[in-house]
LODRENVO-151874 format. One record per residue: residue number from 0; residue in one letter; x, y, z of N, C-alpha, C, O, CB in turn. Coordinates in Angstrom, 2 decimals, m for minus. Atoms other than C-alpha are relative to their C-alpha. Glycine has a CB too. Layout:
# LODRENVO-151874
<node><i>NUM</i><aa>A</aa><n_c1>X</n_c1><n_c2>Y</n_c2><n_c3>Z</n_c3><ca_c1>X</ca_c1><ca_c2>Y</ca_c2><ca_c3>Z</ca_c3><c_c1>X</c_c1><c_c2>Y</c_c2><c_c3>Z</c_c3><o_c1>X</o_c1><o_c2>Y</o_c2><o_c3>Z</o_c3><cb_c1>X</cb_c1><cb_c2>Y</cb_c2><cb_c3>Z</cb_c3></node>
...
//
This chain:
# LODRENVO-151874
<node><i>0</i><aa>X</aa><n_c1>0.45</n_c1><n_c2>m0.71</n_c2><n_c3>1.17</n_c3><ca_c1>147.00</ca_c1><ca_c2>280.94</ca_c2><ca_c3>8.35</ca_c3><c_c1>1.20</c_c1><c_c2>0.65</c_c2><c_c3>m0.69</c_c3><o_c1>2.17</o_c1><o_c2>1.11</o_c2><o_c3>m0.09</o_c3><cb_c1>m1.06</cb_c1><cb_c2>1.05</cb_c2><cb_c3>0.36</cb_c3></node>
<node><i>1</i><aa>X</aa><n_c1>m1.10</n_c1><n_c2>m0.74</n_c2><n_c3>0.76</n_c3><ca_c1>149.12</ca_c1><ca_c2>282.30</ca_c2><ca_c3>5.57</ca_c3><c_c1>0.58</c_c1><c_c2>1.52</c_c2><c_c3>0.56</c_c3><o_c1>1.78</o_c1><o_c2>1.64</o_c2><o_c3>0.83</o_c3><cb_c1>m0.62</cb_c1><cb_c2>0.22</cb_c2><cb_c3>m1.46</cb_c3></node>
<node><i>2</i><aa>X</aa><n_c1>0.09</n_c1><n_c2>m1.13</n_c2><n_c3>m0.58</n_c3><ca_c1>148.84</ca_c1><ca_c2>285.91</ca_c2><ca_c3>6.83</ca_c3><c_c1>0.58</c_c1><c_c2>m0.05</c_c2><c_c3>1.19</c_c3><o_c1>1.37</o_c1><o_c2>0.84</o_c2><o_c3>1.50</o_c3><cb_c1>m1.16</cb_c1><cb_c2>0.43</cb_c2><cb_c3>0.06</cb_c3></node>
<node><i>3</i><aa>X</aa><n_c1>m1.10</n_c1><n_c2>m0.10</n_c2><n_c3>m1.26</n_c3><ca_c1>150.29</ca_c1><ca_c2>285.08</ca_c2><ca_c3>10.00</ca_c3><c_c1>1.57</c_c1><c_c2>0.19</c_c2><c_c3>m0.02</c_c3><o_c1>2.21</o_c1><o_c2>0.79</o_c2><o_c3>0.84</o_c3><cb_c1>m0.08</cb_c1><cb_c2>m1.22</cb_c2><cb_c3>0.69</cb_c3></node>
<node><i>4</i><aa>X</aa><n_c1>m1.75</n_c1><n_c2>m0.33</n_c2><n_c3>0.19</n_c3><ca_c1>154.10</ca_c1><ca_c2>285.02</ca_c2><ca_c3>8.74</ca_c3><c_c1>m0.22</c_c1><c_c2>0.73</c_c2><c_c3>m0.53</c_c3><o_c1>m1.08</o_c1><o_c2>1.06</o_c2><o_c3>m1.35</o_c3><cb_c1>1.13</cb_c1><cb_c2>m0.78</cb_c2><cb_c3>m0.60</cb_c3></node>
<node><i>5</i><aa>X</aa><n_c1>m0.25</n_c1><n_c2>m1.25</n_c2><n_c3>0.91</n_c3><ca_c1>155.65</ca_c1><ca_c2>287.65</ca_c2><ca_c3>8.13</ca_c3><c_c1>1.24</c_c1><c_c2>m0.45</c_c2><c_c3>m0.19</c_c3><o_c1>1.83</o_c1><o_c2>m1.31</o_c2><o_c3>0.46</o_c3><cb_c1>m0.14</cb_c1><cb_c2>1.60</cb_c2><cb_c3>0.56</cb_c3></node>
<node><i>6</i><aa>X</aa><n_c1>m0.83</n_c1><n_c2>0.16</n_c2><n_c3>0.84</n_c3><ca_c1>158.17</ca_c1><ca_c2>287.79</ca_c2><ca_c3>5.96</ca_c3><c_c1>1.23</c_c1><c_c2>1.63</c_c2><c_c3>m0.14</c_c3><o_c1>0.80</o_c1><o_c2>2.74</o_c2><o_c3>0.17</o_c3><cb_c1>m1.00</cb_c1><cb_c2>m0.45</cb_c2><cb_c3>m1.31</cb_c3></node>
<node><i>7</i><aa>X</aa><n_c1>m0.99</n_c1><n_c2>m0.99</n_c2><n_c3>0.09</n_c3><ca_c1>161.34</ca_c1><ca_c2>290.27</ca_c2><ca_c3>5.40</ca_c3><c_c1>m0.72</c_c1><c_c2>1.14</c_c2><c_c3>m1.45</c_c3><o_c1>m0.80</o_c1><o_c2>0.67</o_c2><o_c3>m2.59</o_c3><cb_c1>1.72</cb_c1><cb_c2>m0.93</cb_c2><cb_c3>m0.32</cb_c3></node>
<node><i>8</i><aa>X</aa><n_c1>0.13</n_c1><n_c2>m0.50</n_c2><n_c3>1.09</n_c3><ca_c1>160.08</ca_c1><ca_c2>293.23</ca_c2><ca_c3>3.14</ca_c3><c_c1>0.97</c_c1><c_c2>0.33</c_c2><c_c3>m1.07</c_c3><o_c1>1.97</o_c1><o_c2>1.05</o_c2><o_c3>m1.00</o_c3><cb_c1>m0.50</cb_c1><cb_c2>0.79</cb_c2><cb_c3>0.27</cb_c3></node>
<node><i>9</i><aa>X</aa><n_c1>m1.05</n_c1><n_c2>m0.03</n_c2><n_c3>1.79</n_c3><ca_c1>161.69</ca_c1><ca_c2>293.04</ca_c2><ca_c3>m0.59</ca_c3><c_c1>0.07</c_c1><c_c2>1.47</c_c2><c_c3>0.08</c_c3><o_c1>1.26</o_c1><o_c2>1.69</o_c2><o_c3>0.30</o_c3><cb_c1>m0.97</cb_c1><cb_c2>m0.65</cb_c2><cb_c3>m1.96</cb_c3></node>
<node><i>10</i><aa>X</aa><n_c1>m0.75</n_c1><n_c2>m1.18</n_c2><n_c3>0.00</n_c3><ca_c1>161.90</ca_c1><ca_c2>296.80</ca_c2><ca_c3>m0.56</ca_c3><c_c1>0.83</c_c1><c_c2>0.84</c_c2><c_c3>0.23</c_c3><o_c1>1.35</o_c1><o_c2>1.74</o_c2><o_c3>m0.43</o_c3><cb_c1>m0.19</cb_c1><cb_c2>0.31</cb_c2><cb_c3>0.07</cb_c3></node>
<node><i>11</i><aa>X</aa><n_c1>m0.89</n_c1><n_c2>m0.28</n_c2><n_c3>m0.30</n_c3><ca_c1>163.76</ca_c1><ca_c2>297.37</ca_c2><ca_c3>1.55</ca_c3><c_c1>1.34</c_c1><c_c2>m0.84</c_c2><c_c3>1.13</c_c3><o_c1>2.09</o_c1><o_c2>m0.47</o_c2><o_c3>2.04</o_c3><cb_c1>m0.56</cb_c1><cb_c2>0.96</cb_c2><cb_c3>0.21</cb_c3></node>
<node><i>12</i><aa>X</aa><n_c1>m0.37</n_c1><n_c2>1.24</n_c2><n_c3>m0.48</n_c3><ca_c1>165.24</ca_c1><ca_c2>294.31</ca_c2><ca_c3>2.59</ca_c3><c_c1>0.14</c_c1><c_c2>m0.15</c_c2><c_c3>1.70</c_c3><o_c1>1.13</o_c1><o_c2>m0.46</o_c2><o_c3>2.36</o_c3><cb_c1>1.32</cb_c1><cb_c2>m0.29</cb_c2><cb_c3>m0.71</cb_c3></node>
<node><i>13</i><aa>X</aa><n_c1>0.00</n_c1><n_c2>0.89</n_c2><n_c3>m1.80</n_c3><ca_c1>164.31</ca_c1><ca_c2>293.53</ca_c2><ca_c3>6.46</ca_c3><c_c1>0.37</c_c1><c_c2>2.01</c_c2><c_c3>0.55</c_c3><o_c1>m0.53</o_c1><o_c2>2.55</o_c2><o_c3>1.19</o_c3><cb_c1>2.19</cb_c1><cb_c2>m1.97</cb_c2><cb_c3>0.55</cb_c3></node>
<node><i>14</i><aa>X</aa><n_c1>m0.25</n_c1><n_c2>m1.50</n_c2><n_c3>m0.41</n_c3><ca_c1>165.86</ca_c1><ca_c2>297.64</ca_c2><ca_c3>7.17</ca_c3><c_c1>m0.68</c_c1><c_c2>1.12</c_c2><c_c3>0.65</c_c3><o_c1>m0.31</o_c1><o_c2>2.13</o_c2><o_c3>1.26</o_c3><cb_c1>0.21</cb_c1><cb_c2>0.50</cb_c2><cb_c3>m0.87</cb_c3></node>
<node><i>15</i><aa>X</aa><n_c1>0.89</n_c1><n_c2>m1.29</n_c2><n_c3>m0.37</n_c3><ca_c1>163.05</ca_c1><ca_c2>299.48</ca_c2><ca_c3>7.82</ca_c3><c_c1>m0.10</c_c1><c_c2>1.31</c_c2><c_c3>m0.47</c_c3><o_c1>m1.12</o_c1><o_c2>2.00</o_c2><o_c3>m0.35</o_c3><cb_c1>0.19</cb_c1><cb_c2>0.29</cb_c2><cb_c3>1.06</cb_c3></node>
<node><i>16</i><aa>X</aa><n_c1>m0.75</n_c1><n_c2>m0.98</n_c2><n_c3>0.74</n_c3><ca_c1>164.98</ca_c1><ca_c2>302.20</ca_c2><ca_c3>5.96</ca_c3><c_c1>0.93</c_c1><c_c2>m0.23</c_c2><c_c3>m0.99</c_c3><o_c1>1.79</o_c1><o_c2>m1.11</o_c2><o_c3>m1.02</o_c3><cb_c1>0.58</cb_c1><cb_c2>0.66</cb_c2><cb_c3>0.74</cb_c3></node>
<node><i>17</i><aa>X</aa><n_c1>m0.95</n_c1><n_c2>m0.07</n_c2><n_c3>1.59</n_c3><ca_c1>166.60</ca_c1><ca_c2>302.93</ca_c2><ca_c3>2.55</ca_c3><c_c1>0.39</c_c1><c_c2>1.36</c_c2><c_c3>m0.08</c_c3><o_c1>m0.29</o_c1><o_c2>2.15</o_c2><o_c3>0.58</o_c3><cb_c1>m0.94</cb_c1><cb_c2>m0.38</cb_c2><cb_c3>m1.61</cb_c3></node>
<node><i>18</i><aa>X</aa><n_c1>m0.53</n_c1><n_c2>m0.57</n_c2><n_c3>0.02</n_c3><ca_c1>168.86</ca_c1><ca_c2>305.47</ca_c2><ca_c3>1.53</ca_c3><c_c1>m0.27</c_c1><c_c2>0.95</c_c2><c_c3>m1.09</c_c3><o_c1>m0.06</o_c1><o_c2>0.44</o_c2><o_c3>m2.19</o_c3><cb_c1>0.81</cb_c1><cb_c2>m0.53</cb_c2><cb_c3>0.19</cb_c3></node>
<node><i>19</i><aa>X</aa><n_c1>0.49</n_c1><n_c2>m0.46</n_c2><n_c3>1.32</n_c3><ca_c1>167.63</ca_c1><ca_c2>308.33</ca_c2><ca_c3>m0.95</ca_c3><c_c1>1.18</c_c1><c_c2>1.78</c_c2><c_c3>m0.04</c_c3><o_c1>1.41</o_c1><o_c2>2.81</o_c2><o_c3>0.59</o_c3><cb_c1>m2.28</cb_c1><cb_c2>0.22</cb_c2><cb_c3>0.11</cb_c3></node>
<node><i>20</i><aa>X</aa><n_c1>m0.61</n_c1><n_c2>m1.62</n_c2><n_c3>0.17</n_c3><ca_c1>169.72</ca_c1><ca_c2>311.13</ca_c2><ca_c3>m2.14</ca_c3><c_c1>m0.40</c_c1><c_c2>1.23</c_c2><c_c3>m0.50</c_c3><o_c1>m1.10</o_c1><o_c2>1.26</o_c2><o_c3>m1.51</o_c3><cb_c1>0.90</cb_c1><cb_c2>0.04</cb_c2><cb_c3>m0.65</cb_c3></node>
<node><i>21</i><aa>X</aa><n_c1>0.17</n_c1><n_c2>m1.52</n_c2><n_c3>0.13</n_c3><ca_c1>169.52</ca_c1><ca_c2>314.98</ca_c2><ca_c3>m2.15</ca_c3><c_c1>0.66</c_c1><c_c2>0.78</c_c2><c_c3>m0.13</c_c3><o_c1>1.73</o_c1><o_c2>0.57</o_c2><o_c3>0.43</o_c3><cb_c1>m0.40</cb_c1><cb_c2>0.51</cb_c2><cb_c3>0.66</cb_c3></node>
<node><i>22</i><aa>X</aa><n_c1>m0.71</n_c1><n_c2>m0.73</n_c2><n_c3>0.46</n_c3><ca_c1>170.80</ca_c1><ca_c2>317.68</ca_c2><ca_c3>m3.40</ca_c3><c_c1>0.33</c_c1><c_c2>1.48</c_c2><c_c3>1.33</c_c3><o_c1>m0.48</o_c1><o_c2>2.35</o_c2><o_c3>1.65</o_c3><cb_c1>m0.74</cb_c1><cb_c2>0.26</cb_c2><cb_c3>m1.45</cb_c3></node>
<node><i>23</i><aa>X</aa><n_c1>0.25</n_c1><n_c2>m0.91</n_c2><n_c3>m1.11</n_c3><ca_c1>172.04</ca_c1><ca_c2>319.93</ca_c2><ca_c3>m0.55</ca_c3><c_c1>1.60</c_c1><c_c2>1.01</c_c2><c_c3>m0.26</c_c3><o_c1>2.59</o_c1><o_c2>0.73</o_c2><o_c3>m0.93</o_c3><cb_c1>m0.20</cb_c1><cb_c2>m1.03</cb_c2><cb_c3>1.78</cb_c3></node>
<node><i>24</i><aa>X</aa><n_c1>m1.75</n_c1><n_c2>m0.54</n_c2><n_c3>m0.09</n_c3><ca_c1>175.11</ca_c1><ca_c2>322.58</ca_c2><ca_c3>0.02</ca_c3><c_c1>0.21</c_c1><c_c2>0.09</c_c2><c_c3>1.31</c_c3><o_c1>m0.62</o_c1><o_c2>0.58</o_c2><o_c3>2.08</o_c3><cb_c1>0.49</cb_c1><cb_c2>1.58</cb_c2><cb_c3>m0.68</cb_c3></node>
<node><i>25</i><aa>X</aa><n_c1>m0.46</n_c1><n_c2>0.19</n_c2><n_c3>m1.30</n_c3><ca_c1>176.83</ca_c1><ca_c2>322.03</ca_c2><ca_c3>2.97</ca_c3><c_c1>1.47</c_c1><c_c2>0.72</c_c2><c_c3>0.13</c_c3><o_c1>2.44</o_c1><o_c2>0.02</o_c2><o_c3>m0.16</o_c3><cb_c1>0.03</cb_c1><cb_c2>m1.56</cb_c2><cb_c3>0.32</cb_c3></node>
<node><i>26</i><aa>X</aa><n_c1>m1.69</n_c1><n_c2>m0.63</n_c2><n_c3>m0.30</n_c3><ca_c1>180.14</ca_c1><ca_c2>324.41</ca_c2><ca_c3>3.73</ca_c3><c_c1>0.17</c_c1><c_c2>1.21</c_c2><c_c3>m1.32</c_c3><o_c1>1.18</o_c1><o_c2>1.73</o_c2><o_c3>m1.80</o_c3><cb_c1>1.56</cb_c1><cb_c2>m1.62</cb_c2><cb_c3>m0.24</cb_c3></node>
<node><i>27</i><aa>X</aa><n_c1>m0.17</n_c1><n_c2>m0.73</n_c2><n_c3>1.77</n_c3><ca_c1>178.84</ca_c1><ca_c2>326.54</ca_c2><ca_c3>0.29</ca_c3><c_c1>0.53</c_c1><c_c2>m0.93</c_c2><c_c3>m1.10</c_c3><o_c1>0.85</o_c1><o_c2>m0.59</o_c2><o_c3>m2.23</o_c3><cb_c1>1.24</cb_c1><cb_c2>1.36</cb_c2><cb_c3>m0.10</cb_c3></node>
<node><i>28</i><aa>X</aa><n_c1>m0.64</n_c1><n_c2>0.99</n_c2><n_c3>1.80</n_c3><ca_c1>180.04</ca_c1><ca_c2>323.54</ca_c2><ca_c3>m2.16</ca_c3><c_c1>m1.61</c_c1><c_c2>m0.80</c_c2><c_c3>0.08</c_c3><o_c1>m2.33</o_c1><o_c2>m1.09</o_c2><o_c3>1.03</o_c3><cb_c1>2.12</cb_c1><cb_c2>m1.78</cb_c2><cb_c3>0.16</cb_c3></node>
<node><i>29</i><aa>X</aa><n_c1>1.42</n_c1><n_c2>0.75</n_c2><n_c3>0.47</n_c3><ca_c1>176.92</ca_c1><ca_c2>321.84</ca_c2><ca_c3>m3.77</ca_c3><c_c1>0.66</c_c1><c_c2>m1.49</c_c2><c_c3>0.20</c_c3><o_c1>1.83</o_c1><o_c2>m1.82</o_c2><o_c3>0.06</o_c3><cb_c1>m0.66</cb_c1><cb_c2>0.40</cb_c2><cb_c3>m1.89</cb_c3></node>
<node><i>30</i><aa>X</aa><n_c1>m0.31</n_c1><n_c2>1.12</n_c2><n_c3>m0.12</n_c3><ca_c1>176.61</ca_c1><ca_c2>318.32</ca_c2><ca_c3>m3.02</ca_c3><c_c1>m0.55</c_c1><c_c2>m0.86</c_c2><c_c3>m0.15</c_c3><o_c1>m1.08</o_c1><o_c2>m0.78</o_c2><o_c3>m1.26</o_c3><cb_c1>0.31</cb_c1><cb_c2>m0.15</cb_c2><cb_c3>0.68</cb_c3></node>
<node><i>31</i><aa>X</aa><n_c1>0.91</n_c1><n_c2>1.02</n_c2><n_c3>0.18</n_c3><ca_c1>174.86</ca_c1><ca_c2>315.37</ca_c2><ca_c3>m2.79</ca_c3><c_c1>0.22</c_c1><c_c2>m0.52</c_c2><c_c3>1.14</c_c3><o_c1>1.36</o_c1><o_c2>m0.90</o_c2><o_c3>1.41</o_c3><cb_c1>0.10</cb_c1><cb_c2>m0.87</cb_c2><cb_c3>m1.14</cb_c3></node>
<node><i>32</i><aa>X</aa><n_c1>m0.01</n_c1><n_c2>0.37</n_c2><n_c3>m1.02</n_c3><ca_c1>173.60</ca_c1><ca_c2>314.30</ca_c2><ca_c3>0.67</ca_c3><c_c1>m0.75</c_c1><c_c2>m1.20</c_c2><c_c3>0.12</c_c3><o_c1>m1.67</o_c1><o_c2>m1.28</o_c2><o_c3>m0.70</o_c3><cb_c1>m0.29</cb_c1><cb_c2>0.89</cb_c2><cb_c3>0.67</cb_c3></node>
<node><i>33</i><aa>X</aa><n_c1>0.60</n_c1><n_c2>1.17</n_c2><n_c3>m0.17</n_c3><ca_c1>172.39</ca_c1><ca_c2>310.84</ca_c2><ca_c3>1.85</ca_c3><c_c1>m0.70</c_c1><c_c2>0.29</c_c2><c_c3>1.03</c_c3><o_c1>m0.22</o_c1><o_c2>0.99</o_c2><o_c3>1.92</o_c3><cb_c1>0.78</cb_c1><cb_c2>m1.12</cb_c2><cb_c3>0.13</cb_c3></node>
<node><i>34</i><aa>X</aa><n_c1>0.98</n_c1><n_c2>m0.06</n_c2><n_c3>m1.27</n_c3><ca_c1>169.60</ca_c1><ca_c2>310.78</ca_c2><ca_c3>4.21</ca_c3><c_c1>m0.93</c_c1><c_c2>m1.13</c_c2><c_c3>m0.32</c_c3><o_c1>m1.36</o_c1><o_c2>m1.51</o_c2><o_c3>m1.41</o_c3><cb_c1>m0.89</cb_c1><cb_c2>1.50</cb_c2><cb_c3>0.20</cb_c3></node>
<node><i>35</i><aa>X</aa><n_c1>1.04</n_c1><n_c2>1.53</n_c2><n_c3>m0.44</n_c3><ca_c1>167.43</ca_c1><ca_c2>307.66</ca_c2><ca_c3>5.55</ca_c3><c_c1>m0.83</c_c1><c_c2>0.27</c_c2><c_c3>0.09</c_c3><o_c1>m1.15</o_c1><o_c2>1.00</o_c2><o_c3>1.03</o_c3><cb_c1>0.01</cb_c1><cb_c2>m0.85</cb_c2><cb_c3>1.09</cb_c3></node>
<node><i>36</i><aa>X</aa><n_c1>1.75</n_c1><n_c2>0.19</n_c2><n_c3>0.04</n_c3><ca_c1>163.99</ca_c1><ca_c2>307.33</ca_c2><ca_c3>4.67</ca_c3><c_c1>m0.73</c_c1><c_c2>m0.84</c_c2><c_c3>0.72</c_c3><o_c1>m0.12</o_c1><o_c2>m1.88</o_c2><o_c3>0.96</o_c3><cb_c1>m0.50</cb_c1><cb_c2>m0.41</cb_c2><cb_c3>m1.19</cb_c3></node>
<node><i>37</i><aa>X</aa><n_c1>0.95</n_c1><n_c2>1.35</n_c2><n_c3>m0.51</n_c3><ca_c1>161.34</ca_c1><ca_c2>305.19</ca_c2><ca_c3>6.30</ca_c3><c_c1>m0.70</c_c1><c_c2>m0.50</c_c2><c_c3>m1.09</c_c3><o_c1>m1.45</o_c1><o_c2>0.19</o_c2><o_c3>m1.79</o_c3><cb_c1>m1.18</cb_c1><cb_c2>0.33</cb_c2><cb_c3>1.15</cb_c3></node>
<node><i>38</i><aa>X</aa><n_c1>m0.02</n_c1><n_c2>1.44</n_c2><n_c3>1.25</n_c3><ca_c1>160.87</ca_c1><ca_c2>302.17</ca_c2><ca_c3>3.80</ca_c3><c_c1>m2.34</c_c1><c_c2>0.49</c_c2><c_c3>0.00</c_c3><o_c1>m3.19</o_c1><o_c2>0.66</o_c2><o_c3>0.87</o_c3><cb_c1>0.92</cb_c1><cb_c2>m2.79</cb_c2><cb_c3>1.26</cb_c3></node>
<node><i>39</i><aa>X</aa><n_c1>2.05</n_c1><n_c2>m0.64</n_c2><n_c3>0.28</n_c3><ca_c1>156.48</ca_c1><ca_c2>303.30</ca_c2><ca_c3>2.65</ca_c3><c_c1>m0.41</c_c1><c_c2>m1.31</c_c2><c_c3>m0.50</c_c3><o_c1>m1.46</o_c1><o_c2>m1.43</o_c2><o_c3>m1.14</o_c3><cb_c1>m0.53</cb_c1><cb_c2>1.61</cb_c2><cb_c3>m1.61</cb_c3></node>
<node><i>40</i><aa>X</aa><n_c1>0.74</n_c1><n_c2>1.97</n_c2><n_c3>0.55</n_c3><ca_c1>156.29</ca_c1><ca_c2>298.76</ca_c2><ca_c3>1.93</ca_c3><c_c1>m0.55</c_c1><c_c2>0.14</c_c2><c_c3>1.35</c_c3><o_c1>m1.74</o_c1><o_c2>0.32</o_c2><o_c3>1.58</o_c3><cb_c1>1.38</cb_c1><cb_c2>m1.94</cb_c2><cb_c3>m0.35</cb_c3></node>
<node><i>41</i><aa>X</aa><n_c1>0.38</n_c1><n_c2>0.22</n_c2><n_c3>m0.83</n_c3><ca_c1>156.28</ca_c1><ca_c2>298.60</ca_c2><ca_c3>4.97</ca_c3><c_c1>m0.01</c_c1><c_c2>0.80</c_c2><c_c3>1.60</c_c3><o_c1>0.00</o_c1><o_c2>0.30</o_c2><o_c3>2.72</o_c3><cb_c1>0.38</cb_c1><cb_c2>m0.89</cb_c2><cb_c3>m0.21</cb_c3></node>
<node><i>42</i><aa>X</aa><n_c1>m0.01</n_c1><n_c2>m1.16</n_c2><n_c3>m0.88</n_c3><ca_c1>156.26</ca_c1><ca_c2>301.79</ca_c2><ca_c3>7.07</ca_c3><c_c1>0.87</c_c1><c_c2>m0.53</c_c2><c_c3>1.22</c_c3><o_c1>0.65</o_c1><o_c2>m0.70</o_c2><o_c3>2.42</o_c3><cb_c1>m1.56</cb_c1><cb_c2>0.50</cb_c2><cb_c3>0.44</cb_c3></node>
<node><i>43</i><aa>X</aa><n_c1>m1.45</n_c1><n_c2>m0.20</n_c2><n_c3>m1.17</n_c3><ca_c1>159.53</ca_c1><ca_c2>301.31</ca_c2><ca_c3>8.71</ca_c3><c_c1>0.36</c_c1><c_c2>m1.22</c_c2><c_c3>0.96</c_c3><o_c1>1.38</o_c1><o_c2>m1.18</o_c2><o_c3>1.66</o_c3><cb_c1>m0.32</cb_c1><cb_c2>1.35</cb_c2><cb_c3>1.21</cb_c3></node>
<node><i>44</i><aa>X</aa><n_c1>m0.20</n_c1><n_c2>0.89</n_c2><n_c3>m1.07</n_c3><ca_c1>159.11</ca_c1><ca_c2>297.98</ca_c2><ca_c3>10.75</ca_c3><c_c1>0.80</c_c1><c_c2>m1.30</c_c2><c_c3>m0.72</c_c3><o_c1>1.34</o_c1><o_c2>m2.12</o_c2><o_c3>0.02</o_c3><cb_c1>m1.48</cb_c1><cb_c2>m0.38</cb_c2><cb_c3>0.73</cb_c3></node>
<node><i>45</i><aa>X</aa><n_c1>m0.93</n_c1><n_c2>0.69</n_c2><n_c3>0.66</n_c3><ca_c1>160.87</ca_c1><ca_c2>295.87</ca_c2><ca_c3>8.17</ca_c3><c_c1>m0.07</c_c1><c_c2>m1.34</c_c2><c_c3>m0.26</c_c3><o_c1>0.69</o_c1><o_c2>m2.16</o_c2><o_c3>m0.77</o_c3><cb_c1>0.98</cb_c1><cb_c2>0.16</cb_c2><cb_c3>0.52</cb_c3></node>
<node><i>46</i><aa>X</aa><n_c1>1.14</n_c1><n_c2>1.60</n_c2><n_c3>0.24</n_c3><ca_c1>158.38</ca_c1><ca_c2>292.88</ca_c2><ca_c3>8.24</ca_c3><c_c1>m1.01</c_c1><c_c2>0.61</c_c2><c_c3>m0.82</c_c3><o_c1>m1.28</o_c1><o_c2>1.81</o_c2><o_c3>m0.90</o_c3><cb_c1>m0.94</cb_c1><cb_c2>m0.83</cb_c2><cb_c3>1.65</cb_c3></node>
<node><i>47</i><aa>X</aa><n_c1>1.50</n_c1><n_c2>m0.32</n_c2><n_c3>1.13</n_c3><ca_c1>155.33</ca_c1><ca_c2>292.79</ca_c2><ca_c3>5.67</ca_c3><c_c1>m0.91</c_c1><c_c2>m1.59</c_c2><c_c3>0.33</c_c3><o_c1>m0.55</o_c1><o_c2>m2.77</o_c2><o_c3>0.37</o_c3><cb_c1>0.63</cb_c1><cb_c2>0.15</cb_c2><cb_c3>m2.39</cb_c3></node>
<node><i>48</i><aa>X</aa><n_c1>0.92</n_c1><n_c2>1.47</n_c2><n_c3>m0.06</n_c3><ca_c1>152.35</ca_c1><ca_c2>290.34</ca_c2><ca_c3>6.24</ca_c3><c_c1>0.20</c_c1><c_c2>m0.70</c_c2><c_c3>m0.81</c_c3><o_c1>0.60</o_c1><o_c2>m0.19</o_c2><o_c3>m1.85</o_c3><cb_c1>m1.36</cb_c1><cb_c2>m0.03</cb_c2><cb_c3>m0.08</cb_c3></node>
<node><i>49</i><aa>X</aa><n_c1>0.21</n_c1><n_c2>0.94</n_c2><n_c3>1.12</n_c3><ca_c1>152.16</ca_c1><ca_c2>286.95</ca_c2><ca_c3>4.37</ca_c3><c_c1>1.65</c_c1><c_c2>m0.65</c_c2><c_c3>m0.18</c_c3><o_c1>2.74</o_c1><o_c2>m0.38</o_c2><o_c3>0.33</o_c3><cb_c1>m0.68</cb_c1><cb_c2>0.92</cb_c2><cb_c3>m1.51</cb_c3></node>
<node><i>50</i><aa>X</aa><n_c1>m1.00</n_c1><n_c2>0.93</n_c2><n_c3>0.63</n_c3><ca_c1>154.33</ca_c1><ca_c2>284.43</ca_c2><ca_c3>2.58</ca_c3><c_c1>0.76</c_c1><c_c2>0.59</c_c2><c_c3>m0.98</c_c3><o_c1>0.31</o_c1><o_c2>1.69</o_c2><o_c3>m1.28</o_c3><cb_c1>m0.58</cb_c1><cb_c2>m1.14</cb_c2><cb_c3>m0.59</cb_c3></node>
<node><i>51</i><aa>X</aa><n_c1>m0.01</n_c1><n_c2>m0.60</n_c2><n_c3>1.14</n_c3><ca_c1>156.42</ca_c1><ca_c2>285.18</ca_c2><ca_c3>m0.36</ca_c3><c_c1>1.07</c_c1><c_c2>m1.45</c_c2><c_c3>m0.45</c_c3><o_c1>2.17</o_c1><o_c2>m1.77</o_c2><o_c3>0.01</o_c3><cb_c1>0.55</cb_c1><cb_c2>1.84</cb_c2><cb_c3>m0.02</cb_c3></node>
<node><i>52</i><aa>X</aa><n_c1>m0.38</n_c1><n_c2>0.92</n_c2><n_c3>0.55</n_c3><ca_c1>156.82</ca_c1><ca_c2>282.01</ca_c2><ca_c3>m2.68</ca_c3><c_c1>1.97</c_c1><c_c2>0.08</c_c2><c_c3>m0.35</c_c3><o_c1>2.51</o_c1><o_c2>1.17</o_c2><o_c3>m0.50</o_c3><cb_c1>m1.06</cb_c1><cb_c2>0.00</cb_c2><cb_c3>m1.18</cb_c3></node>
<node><i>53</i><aa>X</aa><n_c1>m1.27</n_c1><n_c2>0.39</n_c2><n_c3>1.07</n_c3><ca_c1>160.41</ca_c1><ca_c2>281.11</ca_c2><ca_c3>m4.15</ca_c3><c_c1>m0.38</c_c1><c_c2>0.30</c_c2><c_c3>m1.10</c_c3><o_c1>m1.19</o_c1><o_c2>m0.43</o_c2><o_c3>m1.67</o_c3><cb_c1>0.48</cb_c1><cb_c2>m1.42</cb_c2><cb_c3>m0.15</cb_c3></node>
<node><i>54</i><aa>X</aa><n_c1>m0.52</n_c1><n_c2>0.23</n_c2><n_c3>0.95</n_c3><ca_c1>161.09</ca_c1><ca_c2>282.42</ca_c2><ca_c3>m6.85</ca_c3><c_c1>0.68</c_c1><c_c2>m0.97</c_c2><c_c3>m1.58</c_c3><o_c1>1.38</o_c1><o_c2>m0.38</o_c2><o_c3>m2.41</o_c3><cb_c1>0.26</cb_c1><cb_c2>0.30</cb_c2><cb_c3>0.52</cb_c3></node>
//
């Protein structure tokens, strides 16, 4: 059945996690901090059910 493959999720490409930035101060200088999210396509496991045609 189609639904049986899974496929790499496009959101966050296969990762499980993507990178979202914030505004934080760290040492008293304002900055901009990176911190890893869990990918909400596919709640973090980095597969998504189904096929996904060519393009």
């Amino acid at each position: 059945m189609i639904h049986d493959i899974d496929v790499l999720c496009h959101a966050c490409d296969g990762e499980g996690r993507f990178p979202e930035a914030k505004a934080a101060t760290l040492g008293g200088v304002s900055q901009t901090a990176i911190i890893s999210r869990a990918c909400t396509w596919c709640e973090g496991i980095g597969r998504r059910e189904g096929a996904a045609p060519p393009a």
